[in-house]
C-alpha positions in Angstrom: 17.7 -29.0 8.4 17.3 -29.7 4.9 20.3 -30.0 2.0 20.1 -27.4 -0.2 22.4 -26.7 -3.1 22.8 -23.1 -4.7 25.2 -21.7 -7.5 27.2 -18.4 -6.5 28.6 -16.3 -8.8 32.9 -16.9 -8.4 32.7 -13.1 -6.9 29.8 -13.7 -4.4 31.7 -17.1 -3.0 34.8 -14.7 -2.5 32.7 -12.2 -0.4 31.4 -15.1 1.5 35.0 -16.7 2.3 36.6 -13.6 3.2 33.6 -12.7 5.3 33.7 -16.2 7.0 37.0 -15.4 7.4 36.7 -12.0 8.9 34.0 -13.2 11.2 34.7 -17.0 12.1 31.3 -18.3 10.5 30.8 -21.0 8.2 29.8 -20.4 4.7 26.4 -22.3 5.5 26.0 -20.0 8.8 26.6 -16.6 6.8 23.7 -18.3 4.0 21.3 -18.8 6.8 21.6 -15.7 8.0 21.3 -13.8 5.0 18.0 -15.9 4.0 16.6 -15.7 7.8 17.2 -11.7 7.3 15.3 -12.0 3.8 12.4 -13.8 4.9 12.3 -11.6 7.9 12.5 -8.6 5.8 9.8 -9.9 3.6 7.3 -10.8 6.3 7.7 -7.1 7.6 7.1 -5.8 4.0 3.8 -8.0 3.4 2.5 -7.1 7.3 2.9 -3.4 6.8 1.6 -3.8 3.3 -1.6 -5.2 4.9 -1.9 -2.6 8.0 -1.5 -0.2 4.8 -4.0 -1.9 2.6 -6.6 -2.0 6.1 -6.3 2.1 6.9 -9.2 3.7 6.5 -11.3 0.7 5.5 -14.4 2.5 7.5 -13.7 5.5 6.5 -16.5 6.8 4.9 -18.7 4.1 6.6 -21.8 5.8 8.2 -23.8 2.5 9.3 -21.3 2.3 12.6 -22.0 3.6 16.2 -20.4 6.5 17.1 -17.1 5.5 18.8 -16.5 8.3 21.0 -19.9 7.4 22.6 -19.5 3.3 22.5 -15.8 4.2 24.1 -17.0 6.7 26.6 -19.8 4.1 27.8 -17.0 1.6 28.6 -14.8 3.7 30.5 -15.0 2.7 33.9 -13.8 5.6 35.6 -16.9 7.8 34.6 -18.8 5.8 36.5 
């Protein structure tokens, strides 16, 4: 782990003790958790901005083989 200083407002610091408090945690535990749910968060954001970004990409594409045909040729149990 790395040593990492960060200034709370006197109001956040109060949520944080009575929350460590409440649930037994250290203050550094509840910090890691909150930015381990933030990053998580974040990675779901940019993945689903991508999958969003990539639908219908071939659309309107008319230089592809016909997929119900390429699919169909592959399906073993036609043959």
């Amino acid at each position: 782990m790395v040593r990492t200083q960060i200034y709370l407002t006197e109001q956040d610091r109060e949520g944080l003790a009575t929350l460590s408090k409440a649930t037994g945690m250290k203050l550094s535990e509840l910090i890691r958790e909150a930015v381990n749910g933030l990053l998580a968060q974040s990675s779901r954001h940019r993945r689903d901005a991508v999958l969003d970004a990539a639908a219908g990409l071939w659309k309107n594409r008319d230089d592809l083989p016909d997929f119900a045909s390429t699919r169909a040729a592959w399906d073993r149990s036609k043959a």
